[in-house]
C-alpha positions as CSV (number, residue, x, y, z in Angstrom):
1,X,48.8,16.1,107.6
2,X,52.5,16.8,108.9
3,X,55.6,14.7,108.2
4,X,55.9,12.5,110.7
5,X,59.8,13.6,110.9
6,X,59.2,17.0,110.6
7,X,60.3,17.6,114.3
8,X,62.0,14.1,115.1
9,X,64.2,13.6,112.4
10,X,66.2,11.0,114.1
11,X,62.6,8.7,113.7
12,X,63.6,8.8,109.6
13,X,66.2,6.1,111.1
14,X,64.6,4.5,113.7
15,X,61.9,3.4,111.2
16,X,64.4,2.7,108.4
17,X,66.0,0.6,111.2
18,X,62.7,-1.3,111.6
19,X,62.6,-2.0,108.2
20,X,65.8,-3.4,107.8
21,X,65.4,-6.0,110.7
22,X,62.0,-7.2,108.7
23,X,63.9,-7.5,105.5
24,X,61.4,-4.3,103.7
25,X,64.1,-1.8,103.4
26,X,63.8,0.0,100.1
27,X,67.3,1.3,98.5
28,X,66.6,4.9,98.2
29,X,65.8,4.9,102.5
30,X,69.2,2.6,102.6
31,X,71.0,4.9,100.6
32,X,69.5,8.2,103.1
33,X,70.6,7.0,105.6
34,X,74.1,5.6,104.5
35,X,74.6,9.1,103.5
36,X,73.5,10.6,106.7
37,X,76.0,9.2,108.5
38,X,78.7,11.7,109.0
39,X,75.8,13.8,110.3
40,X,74.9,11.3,112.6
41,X,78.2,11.4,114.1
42,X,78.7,14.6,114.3
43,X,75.0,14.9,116.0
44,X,75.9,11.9,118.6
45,X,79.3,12.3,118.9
46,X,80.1,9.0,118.5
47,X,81.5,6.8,114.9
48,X,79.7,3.7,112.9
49,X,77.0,2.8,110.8
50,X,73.6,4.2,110.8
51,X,72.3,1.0,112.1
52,X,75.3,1.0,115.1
53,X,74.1,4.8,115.7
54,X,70.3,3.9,116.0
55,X,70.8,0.5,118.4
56,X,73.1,2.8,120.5
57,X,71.2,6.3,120.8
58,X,67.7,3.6,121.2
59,X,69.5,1.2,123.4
60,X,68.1,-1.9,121.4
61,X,69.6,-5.0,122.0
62,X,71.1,-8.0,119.7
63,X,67.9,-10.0,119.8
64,X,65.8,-7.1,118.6
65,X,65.4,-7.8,115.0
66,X,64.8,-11.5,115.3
67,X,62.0,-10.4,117.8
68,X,60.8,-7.8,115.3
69,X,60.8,-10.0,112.5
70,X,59.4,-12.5,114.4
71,X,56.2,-10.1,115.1
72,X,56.2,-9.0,111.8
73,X,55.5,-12.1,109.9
74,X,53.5,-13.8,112.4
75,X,50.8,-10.4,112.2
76,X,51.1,-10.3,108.7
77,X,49.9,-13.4,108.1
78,X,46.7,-12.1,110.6
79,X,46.6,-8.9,109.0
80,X,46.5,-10.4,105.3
81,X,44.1,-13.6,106.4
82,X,42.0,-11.1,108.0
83,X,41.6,-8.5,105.5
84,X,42.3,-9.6,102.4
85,X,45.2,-7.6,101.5
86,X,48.9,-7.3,101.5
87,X,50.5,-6.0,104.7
88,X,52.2,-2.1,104.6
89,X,55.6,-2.8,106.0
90,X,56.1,0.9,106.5
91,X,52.8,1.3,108.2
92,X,54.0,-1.5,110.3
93,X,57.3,-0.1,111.5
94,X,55.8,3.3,111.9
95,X,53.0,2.0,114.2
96,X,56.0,-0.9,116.2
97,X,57.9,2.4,116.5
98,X,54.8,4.8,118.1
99,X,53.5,1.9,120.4
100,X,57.4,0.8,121.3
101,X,60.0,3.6,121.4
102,X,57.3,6.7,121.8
103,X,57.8,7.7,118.3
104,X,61.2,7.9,119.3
């Protein structure tokens, strides 16, 4: 199997950016991409935090989280009633990603 950011490393943020709006961001991805940010800049020309660089570059709007949250919990409870186990919330922003932004 290949890394999914093997050739799209800008879709590192875009999922971590998923994440964060569902409240599943772990610290090591958080710390990544705070890191990353100078490099960001530089790559879009433009200044702010990762999140501010992914909502600009993907065009998302201020009532994007809320909506992804609001999916989020409402098919988790689905997903967990329905099989019996936990939700991934990576394999959930990786999949809201692919179907919603084209794998960025």
């Amino acid at each position: 199997m290949t890394d999914r950011y093997t050739d799209k490393p800008f879709l590192r943020f875009v999922d971590a950016w998923v994440l964060k709006a569902i409240g599943q961001l772990d610290e090591a991805t958080e710390a990544y991409c705070k890191a990353m940010v100078p490099q960001l800049e530089q790559s879009f020309g433009t200044t702010g935090s990762w999140e501010q660089i992914v909502e600009t570059q993907m065009k998302f709007g201020p009532d994007l989280p809320a909506q992804i949250l609001e999916i989020w919990e409402s098919g988790k409870a689905r997903f967990e009633e329905g099989n019996g186990e936990a939700a991934d919330p990576r394999q959930f922003a990786m999949i809201f990603v692919d179907r919603n932004f084209g794998r960025a």
